[in-house]
C-alpha positions as CSV (number, residue, x, y, z in Angstrom):
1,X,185.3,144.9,63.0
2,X,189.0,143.5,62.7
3,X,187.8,140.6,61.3
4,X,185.8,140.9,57.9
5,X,184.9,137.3,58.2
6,X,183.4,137.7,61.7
7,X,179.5,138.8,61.3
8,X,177.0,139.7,64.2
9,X,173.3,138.7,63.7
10,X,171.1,140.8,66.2
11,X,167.6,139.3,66.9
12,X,165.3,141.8,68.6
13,X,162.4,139.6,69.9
14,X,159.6,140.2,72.1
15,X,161.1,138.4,74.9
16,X,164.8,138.9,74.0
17,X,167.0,140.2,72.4
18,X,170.3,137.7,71.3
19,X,173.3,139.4,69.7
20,X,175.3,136.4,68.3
21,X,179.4,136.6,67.0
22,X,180.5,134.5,64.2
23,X,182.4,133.2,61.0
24,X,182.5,130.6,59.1
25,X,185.0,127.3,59.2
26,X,187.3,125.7,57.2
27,X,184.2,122.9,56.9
28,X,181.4,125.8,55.8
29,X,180.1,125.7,59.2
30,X,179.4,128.6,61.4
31,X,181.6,128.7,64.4
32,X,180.0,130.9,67.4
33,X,182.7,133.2,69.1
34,X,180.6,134.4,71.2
35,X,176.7,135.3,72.2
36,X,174.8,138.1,74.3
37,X,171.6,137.6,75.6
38,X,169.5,140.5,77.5
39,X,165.6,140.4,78.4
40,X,164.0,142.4,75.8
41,X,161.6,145.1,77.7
42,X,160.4,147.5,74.9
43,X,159.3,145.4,72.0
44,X,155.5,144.3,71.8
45,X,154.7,142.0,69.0
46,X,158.3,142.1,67.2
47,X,157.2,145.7,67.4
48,X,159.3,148.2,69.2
49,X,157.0,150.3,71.5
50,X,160.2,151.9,73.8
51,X,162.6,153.4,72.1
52,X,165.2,153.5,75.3
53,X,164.7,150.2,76.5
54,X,165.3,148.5,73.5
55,X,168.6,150.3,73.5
56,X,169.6,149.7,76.4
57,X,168.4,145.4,76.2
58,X,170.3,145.5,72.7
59,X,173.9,147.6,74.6
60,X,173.3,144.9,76.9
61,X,173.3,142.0,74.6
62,X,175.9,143.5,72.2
63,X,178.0,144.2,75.9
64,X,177.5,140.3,76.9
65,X,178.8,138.7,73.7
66,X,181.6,141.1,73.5
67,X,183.2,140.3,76.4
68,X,182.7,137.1,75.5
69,X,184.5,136.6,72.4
70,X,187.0,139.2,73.6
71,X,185.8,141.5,69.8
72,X,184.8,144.8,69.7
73,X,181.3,145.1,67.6
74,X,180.4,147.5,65.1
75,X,178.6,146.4,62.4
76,X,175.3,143.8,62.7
77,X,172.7,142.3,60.7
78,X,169.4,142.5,61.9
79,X,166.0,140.9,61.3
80,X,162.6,142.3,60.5
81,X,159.1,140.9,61.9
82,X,156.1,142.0,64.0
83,X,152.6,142.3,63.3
84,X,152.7,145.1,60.7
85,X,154.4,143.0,58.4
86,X,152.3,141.4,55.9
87,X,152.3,139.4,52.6
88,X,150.0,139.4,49.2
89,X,150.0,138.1,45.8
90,X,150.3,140.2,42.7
91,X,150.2,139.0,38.8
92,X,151.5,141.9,36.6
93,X,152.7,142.0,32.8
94,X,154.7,143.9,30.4
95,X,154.4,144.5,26.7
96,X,157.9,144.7,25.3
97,X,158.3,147.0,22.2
98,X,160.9,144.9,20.6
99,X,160.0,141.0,20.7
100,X,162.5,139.8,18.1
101,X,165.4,140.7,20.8
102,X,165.3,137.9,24.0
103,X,164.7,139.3,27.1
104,X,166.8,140.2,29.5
105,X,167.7,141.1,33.1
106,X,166.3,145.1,32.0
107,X,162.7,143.5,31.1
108,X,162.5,141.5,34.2
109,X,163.6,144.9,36.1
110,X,160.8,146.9,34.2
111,X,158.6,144.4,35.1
112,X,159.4,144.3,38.9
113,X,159.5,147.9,39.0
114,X,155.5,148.0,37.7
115,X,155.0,146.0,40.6
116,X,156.4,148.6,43.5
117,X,153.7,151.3,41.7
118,X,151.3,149.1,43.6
119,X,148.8,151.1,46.1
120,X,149.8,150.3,50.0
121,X,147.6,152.0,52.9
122,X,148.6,155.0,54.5
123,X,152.3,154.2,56.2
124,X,152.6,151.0,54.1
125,X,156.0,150.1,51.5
126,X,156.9,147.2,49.6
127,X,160.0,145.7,51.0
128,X,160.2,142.4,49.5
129,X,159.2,141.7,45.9
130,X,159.6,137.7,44.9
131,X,159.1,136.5,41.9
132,X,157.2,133.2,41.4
133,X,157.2,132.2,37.9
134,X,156.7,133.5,34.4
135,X,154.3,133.7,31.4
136,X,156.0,134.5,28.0
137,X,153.3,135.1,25.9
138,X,151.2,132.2,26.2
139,X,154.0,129.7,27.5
140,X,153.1,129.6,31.4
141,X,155.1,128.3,34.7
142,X,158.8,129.4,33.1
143,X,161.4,129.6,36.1
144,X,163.8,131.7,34.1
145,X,162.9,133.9,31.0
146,X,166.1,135.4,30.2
147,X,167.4,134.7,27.0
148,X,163.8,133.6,25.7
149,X,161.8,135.4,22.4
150,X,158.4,136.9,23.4
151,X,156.2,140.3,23.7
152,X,154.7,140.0,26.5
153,X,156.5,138.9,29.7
154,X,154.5,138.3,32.6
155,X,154.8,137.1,35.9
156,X,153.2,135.9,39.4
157,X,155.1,137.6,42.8
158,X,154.6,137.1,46.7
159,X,154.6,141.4,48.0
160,X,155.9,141.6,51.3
161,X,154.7,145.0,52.8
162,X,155.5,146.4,56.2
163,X,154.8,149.6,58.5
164,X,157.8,151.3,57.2
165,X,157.6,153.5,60.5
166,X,158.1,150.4,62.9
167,X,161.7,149.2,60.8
168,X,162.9,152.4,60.6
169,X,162.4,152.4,64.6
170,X,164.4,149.2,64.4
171,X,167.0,151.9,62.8
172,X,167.4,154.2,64.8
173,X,167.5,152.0,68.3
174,X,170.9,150.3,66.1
175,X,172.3,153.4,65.7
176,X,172.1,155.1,69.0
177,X,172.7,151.9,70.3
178,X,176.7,152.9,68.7
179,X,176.0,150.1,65.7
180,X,175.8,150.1,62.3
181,X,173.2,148.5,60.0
182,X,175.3,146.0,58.0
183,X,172.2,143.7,56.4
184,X,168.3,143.6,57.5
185,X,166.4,140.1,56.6
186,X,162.9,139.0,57.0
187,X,163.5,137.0,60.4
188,X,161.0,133.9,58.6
189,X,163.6,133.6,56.1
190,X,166.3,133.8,58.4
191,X,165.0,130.9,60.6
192,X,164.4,128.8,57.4
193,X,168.1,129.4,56.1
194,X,168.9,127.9,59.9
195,X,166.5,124.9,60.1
196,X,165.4,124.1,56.8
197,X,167.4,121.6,54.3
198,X,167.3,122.5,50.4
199,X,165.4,119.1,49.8
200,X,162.8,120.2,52.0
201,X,162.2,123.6,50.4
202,X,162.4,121.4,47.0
203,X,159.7,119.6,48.1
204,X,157.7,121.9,49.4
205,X,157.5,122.6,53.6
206,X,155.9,124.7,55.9
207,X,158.1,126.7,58.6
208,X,156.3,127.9,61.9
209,X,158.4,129.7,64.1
210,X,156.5,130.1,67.6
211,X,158.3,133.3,69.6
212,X,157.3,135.3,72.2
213,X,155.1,137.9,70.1
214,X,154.4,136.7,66.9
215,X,154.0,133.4,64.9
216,X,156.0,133.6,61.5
217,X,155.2,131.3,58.8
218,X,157.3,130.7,55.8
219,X,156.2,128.0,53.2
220,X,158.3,127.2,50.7
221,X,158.1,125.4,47.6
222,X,160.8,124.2,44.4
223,X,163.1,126.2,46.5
224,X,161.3,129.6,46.4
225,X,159.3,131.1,49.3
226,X,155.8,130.8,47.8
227,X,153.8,132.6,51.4
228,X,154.8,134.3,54.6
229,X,152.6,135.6,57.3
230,X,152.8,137.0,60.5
231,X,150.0,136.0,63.5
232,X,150.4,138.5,66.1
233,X,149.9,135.6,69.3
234,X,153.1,133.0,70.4
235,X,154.8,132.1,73.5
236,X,153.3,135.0,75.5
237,X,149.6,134.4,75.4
238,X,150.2,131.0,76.5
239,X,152.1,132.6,79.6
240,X,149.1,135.3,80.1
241,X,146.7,132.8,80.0
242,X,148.1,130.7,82.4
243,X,148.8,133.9,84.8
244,X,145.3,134.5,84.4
245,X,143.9,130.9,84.7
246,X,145.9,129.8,87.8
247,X,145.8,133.1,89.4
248,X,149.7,133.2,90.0
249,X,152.2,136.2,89.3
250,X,153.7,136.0,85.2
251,X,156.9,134.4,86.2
252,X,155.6,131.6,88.2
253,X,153.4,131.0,85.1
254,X,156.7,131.3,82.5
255,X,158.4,128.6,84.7
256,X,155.0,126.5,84.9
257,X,155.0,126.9,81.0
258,X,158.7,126.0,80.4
259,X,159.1,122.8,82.9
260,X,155.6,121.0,83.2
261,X,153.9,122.0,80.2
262,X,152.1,120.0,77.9
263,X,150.0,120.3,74.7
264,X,148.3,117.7,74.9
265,X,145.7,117.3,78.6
266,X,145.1,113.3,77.9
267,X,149.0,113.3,79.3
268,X,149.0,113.8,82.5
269,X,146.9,112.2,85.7
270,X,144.4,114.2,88.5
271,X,146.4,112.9,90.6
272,X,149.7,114.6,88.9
273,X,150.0,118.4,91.4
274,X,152.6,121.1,91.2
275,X,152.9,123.6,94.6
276,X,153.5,126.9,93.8
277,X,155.0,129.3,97.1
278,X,152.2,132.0,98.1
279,X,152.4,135.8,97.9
280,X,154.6,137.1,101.3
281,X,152.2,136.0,104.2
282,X,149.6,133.4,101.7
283,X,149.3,129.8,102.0
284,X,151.1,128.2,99.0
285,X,148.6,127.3,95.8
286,X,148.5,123.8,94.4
287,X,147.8,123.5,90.8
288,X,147.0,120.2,88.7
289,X,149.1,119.3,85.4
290,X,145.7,118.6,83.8
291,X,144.2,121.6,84.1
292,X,147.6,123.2,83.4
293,X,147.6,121.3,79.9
294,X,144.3,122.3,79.3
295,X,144.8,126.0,78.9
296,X,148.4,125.5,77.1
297,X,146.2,123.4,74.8
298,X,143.3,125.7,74.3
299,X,145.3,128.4,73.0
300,X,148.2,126.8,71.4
301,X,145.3,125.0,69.8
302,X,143.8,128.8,68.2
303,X,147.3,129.8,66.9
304,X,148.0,126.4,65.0
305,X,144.4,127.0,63.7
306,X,145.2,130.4,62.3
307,X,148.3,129.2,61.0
308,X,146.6,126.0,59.1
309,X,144.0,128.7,57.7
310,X,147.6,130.5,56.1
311,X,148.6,127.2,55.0
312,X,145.2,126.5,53.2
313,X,145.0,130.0,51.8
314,X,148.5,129.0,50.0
315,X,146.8,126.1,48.4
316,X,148.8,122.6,50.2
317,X,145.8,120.4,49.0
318,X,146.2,121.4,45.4
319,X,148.1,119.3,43.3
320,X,150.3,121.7,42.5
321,X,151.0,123.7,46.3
322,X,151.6,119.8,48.2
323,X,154.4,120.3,51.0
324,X,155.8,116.8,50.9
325,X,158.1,118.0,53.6
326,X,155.2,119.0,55.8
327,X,155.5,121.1,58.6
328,X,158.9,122.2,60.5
329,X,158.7,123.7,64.2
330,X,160.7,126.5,65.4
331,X,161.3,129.4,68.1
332,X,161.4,128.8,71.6
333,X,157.6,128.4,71.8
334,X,158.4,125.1,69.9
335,X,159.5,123.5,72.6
336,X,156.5,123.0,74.7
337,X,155.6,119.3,75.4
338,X,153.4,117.3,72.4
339,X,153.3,120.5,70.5
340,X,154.4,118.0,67.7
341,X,151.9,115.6,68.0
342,X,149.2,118.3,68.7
343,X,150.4,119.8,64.9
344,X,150.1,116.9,63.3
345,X,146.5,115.8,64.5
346,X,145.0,119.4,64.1
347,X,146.6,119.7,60.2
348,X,147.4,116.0,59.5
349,X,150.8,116.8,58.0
350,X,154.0,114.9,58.9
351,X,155.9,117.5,61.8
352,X,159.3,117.7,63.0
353,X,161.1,120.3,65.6
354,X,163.9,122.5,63.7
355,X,167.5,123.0,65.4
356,X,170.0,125.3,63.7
357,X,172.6,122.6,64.6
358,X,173.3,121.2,61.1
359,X,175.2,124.9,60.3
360,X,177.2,125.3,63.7
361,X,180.4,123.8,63.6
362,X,180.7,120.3,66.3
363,X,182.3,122.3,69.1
364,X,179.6,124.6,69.4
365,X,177.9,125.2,73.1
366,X,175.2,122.9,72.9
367,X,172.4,125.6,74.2
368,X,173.1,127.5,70.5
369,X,171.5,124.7,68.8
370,X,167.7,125.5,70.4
371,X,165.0,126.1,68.4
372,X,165.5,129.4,70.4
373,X,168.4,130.3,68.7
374,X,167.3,129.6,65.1
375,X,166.4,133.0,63.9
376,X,170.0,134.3,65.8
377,X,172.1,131.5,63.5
378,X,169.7,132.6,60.8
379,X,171.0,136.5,60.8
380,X,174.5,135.4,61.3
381,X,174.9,133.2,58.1
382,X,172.5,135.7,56.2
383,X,175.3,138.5,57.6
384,X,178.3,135.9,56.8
385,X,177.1,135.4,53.1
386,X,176.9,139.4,53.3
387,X,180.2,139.9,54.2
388,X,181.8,137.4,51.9
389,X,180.3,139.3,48.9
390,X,181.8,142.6,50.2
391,X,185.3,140.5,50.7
392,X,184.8,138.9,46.7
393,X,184.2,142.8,46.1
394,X,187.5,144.0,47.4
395,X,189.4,141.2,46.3
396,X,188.6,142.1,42.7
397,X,189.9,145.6,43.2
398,X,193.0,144.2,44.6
399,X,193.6,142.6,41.8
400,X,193.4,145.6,39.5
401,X,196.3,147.0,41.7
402,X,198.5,143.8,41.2
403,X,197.9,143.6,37.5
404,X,198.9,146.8,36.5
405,X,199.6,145.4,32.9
406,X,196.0,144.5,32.9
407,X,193.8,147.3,33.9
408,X,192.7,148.5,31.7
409,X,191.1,144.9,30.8
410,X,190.4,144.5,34.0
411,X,188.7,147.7,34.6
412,X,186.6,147.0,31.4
413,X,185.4,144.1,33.1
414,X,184.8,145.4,36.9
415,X,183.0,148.3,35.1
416,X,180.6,145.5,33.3
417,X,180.0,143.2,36.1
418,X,179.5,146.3,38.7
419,X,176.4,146.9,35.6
420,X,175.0,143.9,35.7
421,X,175.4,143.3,39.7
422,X,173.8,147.0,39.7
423,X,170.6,145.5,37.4
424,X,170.6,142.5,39.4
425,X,170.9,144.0,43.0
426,X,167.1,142.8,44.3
427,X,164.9,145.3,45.8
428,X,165.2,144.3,49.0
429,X,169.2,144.8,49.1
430,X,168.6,148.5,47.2
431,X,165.3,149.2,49.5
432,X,168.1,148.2,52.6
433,X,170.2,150.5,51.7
434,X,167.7,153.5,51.2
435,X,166.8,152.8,54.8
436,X,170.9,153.2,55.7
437,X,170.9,156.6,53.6
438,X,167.5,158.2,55.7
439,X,169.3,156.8,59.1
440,X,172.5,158.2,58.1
441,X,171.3,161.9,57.6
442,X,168.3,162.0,60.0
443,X,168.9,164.3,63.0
């Protein structure tokens, strides 16, 4: 793009897909240019399942938000989810050969590196390795080793493992779609970048972000992810269920859903009746807001449940795993009525709805700020803080060229950082790239 500091974050959902144009202000906020939103047809469960038709919903989108903000799109960050992602917890160790030098960045690597050895199922790769905390020989709970005496460096990490079939589908629809694949984030870390404050992850919170296909849950504690999972039921099943229930066509029941919905049955009256128009030639069906409630409930009821089981298997009653900040609320299936209050009396933790408005600048179109749009904000400041790496990058070489007096110096030191920044580079940004390198010379 003409623009390095204009990013796009493409959100392929189950329901949509939302290709968003941005860049940050003078203020640090993120100032929309311009959004693309198209009905997403071939993705089941955040999992593509038509190649074509997600194509065509993203050249749509992408098509929308460029004429729009009037710029032509090439590159775009994109976000990673579905029901073939998944998440476990490892503990693995080291035995350095030399414990009278400190360890360093090289041991940590080593030690990370044991840790991708691990044996997936068939189809199954590591894409996310996160390191909890340390053990340096018998000194436990250490956020940071490096620079610390010891022979034996070990460590807890949360594994996130995905189908690496479905992302490289992701992939290829980008790139016959004309894009290219700039950044790819998990999209529960992308909503929590949106939605969450750094207090909150501090101390301790759990994210739920209800889409169409899947539930993502991120919980977060002392500002490190600490669990994700991925329940393969949200907005949809509620809609099915309804369809089902009522015995009316899937888009009466989406509109049911969206403008009279409820969470919570003890709400609404008998008395309380919605009309819904009859199939060509049928006598129009009346329907009570009761018994409407009542099916919302019963299922939005299951997926909370599986979500508190998540929660528990993390550990929130221990001393230790307490989210003070509770529970946050997200996605567009967030915004169905008394879903907060139904949240907090099934788990008994303080709930709030999250909006992605904090990071949008004031002048914003008031719709971005949804719970809807949180993953889409989420992918555009995780593509924003890409691009202003590549632009820090750059301007370093520039400044080789200007300095000619000094390169040699200079160079010494580029050479040094680009060393370091190579042993730093995390698995998921080397493991991104990798993917890049098999889309680039498939056929």
């Amino acid at each position: 793009m003409e623009d390095h500091k204009t990013t796009v974050g493409l959100d392929i959902g189950t329901t949509k897909i939302v290709a968003m144009i941005g860049r940050k202000n003078e203020f640090g906020k993120i100032e929309v240019l311009g959004s693309g939103r198209a009905k997403s047809i071939g993705v089941k469960r955040g999992v593509v399942t038509n190649i074509t038709q997600t194509i065509q919903s993203i050249q749509q989108a992408i098509e929308e938000a460029e004429a729009v903000s009037g710029l032509k799109i090439m590159d775009v960050s994109v976000g990673i989810a579905g029901q073939h992602i998944r998440s476990l917890h490892h503990s693995d160790y080291i035995t350095r050969p030399n414990p009278d030098k400190v360890i360093d960045q090289d041991d940590i690597e080593n030690l990370m590196s044991q840790v991708h050895k691990l044996a997936m199922m068939p189809g199954e790769e590591i894409i996310h390795v996160i390191p909890q905390d340390y053990k340096v020989d018998s000194e436990p709970n250490i956020i940071e080793p490096v620079g610390m005496y010891g022979g034996r460096l070990e460590a807890n990490f949360h594994v996130v493992v995905g189908q690496i079939a479905s992302i490289r589908n992701i992939g290829r629809c980008i790139t016959s779609a004309g894009l290219r694949l700039s950044n790819i984030t998990l999209e529960p870390l992308a909503s929590a970048d949106a939605v969450l404050s750094e207090e909150e992850k501090e101390a301790g919170v759990a994210l739920i972000d209800i889409g169409g296909g899947t539930t993502d849950l991120a919980i977060f504690k002392d500002g490190i992810i600490r669990h994700t999972a991925v329940i393969p039921f949200g907005g949809n099943v509620v809609t099915d269920d309804i369809k089902e229930g009522c015995a009316i066509i899937e888009k009466q029941a989406e509109l049911l859903k969206v403008k009279f919905g409820s969470a919570w049955p003890a709400e609404n009256k008998d008395s309380e009746i919605v009309s819904i128009p009859g199939l060509r030639g049928r006598d129009p069906k009346e329907i009570t807001l009761k018994n409407l409630s009542k099916i919302i409930h019963a299922r939005i009821t299951e997926i909370i449940e599986q979500v508190f089981q998540e929660i528990k298997k993390y550990g929130h009653d221990t001393k230790r795993g307490k989210l003070i900040a509770g529970i946050v609320l997200t996605g567009g299936g967030s915004q169905i009525k008394h879903l907060k209050q139904l949240v907090e009396y099934i788990t008994g933790m303080d709930t709030r709805i999250g909006y992605p408005n904090e990071h949008l600048a004031g002048d914003s179109d008031e719709e971005l700020s949804s719970p809807i749009y949180a993953t889409s904000v989420g992918l555009l400041m995780s593509g924003i803080r890409q691009s202003e790496k590549e632009l820090l990058a750059n301007k370093a070489k520039e400044s080789v060229d200007e300095n000619i007096d000094e390169v040699d110096e200079v160079l010494e030191e580029t050479v040094e950082e680009e060393v370091t920044n190579k042993k730093r580079k995390g698995f998921f940004e080397k493991w991104t790239d990798k993917l890049k390198d098999f889309l680039e010379n498939a056929e």
